[in-house]
C-alpha positions in Angstrom: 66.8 -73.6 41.2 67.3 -70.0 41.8 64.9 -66.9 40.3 65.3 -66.2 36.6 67.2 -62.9 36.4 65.5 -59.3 35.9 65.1 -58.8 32.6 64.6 -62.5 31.8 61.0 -61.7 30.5 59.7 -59.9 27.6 57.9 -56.3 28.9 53.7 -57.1 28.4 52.0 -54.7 25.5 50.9 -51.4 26.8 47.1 -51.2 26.9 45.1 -48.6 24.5 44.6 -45.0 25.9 41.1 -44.3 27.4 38.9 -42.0 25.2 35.8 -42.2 27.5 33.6 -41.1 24.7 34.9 -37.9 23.8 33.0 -36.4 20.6 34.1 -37.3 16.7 34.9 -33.8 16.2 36.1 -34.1 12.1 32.9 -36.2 11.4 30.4 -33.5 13.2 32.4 -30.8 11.0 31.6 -32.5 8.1 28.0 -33.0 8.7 27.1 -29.5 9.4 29.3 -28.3 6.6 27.4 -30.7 4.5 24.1 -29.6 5.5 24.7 -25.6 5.7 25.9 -26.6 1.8 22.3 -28.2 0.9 20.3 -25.3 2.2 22.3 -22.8 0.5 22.3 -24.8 -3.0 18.8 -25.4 -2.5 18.3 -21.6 -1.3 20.4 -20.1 -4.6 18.2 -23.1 -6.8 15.0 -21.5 -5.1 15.7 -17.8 -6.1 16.7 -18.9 -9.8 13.5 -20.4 -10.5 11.5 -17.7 -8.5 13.0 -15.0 -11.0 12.6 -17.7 -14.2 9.4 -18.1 -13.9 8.8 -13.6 -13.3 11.0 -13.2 -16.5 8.6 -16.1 -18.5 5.7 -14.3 -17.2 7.1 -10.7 -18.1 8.1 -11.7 -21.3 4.5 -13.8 -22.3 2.0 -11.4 -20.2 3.8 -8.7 -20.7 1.8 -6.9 -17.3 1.5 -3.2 -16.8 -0.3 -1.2 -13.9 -3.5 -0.1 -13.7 -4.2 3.5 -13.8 -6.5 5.6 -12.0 -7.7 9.0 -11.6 -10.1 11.2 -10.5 -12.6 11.9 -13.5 -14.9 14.7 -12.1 -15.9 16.2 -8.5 -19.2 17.4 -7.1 -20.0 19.2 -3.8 -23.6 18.8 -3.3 -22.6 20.5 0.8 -19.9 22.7 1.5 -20.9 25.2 4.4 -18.8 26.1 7.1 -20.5 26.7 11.0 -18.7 27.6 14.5 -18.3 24.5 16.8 -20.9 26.3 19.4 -23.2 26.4 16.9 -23.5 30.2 16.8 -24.9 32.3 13.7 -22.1 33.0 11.2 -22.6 36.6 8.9 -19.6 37.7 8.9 -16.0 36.2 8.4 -15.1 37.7 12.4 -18.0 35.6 13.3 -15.9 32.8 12.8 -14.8 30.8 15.8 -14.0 27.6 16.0 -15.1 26.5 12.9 -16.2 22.9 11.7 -16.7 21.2 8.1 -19.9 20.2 7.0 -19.1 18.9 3.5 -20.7 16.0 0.7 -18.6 15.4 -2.2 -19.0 12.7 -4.6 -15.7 11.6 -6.4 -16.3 9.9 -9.7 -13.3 7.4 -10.5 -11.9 6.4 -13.6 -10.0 2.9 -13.6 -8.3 1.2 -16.1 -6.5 -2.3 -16.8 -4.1 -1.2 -19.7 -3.6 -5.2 -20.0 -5.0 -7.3 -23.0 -3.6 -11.0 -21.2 -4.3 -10.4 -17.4 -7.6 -9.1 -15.3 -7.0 -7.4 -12.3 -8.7 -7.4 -8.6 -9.0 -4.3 -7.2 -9.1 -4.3 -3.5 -8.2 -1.8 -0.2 -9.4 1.0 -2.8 -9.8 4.1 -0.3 -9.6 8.0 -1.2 -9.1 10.8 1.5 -9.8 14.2 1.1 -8.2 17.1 2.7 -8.1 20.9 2.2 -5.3 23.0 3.0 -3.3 19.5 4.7 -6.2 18.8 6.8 -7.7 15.4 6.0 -11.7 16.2 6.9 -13.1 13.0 5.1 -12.0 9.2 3.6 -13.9 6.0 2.4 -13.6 2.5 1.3 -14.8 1.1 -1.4 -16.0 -2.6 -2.1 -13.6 -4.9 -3.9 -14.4 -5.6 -7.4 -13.1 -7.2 -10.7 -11.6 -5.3 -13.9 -11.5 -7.2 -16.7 -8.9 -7.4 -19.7 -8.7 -3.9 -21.5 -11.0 -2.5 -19.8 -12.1 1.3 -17.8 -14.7 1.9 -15.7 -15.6 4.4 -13.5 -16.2 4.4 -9.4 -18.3 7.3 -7.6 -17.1 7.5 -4.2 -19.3 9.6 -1.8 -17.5 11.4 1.4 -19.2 13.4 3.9 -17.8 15.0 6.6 -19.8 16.2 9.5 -18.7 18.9 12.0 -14.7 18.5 10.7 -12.5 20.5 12.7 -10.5 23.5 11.0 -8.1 26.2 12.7 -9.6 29.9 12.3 -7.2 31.1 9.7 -8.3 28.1 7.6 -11.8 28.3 8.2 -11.3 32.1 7.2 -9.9 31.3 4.0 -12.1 28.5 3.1 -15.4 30.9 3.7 -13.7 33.2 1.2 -13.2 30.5 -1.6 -16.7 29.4 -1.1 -17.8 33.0 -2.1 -16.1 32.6 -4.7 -17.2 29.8 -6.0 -13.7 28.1 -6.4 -12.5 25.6 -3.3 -9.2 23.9 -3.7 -9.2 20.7 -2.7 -6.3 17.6 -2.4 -7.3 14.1 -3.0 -5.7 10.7 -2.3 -6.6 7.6 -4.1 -4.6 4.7 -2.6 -5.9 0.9 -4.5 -4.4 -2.6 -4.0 -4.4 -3.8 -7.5 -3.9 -8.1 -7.8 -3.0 -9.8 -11.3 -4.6 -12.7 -12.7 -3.2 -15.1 -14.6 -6.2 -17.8 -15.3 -6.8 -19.2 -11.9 -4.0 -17.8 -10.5 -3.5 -14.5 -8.8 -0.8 -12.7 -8.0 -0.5 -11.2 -4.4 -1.4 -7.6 -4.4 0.5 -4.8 -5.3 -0.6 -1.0 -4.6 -0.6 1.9 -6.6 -1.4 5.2 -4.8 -2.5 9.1 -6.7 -2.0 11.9 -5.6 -4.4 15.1 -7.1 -5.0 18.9 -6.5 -8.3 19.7 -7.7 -10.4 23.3 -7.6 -14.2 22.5 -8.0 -17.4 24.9 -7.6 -20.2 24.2 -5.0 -23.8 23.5 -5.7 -24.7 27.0 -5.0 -22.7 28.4 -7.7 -24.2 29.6 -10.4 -23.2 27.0 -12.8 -23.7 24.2 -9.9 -20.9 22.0 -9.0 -18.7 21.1 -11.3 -15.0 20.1 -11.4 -13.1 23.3 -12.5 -9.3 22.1 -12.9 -7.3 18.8 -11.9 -3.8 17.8 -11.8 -2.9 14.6 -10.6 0.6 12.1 -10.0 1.6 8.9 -9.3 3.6 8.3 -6.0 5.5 5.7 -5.2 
């Protein structure tokens, strides 16, 4: 019996091509496609309600700000002395001078709003004359209540405040006169409420040029013109 002849069997199946775990590519594009589509919807979902529920309240509470300005200003202290401490008769006697100043700022706040009360909180006011800030203070937190005004006396001092010489020259000259122009800042972080709920604060910040009389004048001190705006 010889050998069967070449060819005389059928060739066996080839076997499957090794993938040694190489990484579902489609199905991992998929999945982060699908998630990066969640977070957005759920994002865009987010912002829709957010700005629902400000237009609801808007429209039902109908909010405003609060105002506040600066009612009246008096200088119990306003004299001006050179930084060595040396007498001062005459305006050339002037060296060096430093602020020694009390000034009491009475306040007038108001919540225009007949629905919502309002926390007032980081309420500060800085005073400067001629750009140079010589005194600031901070007032206490406290409540306003619907429709309401009341007023705040805030009391800076300012003790040995440096001033250049021209200003110190100029500021000797108004307080001969009896007229010293001042520049306020009132800067307030105003929260609404909304029944337990309150609002995280906004702040509101006024700006005012004021011209008030000393103690020693002969009328006393007294506020003697105002003019205040809103920044933003």
């Amino acid at each position: 019996m010889g050998w069967p002849k070449a060819g005389g069997f059928p060739n066996p199946p080839l076997p499957p091509p090794l993938t040694y775990g190489r990484p579902r590519r489609k199905s991992y594009s998929y999945s982060l496609c699908y998630c990066l589509s969640f977070f957005f919807s759920f994002l865009v979902i987010l912002l829709v309600l957010a700005g629902l529920t400000v237009f609801i309240i808007y429209v039902v509470f109908q909010p405003e700000l609060p105002k506040a300005t600066i009612q009246n200003v008096a200088i119990t202290k306003f004299n001006l002395t050179n930084r060595s401490g040396g007498p001062l008769k005459t305006l050339a006697d002037l060296k060096n001078p430093v602020l020694n100043a009390n000034v009491a700022f009475t306040i007038q706040v108001e919540n225009p709003n007949e629905k919502l009360g309002i926390h007032f909180r980081d309420v500060s006011v800085i005073v400067a004359y001629n750009g140079t800030e010589f005194a600031h203070s901070f007032e206490a937190p406290f409540f306003q209540g619907k429709k309401t005004t009341s007023e705040v006396v805030v009391n800076l001092k300012a003790s040995s405040a440096p001033l250049s010489e021209s200003q110190g020259k100029e500021l000797q000259i108004a307080i001969n006169n009896h007229d010293i122009p001042l520049s306020a800042r009132i800067n307030v972080g105003a929260a609404l409420q909304i029944g337990s709920w309150v609002i995280p604060p906004g702040h509101i910040h006024v700006a005012c040029n004021l011209r008030a009389s000393p103690a020693t004048a002969p009328r006393g001190a007294k506020l003697l013109s105002k003019s205040c705006k809103w920044l933003r």
